[in-house]
C-alpha positions as MATLAB code, in Angstrom:
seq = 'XXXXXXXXXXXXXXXXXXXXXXXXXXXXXXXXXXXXXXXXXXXXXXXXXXXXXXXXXXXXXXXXXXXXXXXX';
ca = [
       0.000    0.000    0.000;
       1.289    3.413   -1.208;
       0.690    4.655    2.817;
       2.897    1.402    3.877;
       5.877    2.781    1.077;
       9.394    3.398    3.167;
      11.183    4.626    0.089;
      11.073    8.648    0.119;
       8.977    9.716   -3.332;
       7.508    5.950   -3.355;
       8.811    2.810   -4.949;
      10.919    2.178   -7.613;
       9.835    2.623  -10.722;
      10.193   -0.996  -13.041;
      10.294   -0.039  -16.861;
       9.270   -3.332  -19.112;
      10.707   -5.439  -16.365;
      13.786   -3.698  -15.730;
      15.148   -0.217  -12.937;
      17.119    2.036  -13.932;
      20.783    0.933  -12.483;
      21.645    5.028  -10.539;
      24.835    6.626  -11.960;
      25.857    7.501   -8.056;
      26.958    4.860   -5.898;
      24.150    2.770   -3.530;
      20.799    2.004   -4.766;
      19.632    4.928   -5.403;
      16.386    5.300   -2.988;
      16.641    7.404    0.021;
      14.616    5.877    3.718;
      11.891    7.960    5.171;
      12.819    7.093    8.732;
       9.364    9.032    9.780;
       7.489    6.201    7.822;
       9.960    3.358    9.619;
       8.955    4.430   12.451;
       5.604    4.310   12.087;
       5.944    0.958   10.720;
       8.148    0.046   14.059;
       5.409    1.277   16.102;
       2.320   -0.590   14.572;
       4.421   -3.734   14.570;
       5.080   -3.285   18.022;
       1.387   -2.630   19.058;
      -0.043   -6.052   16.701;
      -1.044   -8.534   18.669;
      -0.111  -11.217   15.819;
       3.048  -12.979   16.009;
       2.563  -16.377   14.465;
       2.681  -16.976   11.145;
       0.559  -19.065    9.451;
       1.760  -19.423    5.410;
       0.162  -22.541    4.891;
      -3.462  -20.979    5.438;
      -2.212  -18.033    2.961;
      -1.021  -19.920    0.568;
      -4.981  -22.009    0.595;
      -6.513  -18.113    0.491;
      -4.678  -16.694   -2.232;
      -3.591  -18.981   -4.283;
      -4.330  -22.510   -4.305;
      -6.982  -23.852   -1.942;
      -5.176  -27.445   -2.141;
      -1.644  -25.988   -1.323;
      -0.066  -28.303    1.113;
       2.983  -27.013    2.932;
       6.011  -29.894    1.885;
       9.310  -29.624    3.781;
      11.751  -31.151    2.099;
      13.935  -33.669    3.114;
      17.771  -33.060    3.068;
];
């Protein structure tokens, strides 16, 4: 969600598949540490710890999806 978006001026913009490589050195985003911490702070206050991917998985994509570990 674009209220969610950490990246100062919103997310990067992808072109036919592809972002634009920055001529400067790092990635070329800059952190709105305003909008971390408001993430920070409605993590903190959820209740919700657990994940549950399986039942995610069933909701969104595939109602059969079985969670397989696989064996090493």
């Amino acid at each position: 969600m674009a209220e969610d978006e950490v990246i100062r001026g919103g997310r990067v913009p992808i072109v036919n598949g592809r972002v634009r490589i920055p001529d400067a050195p790092g990635l070329g985003v800059e952190l709105d540490y305003d909008q971390l911490a408001r993430g920070r702070e409605r993590y903190r206050k959820c209740p919700y710890r657990k994940r549950d991917d399986e039942a995610q998985m069933r909701a969104q994509v595939d109602p059969n999806w079985k969670r397989i570990l696989p064996r090493w």
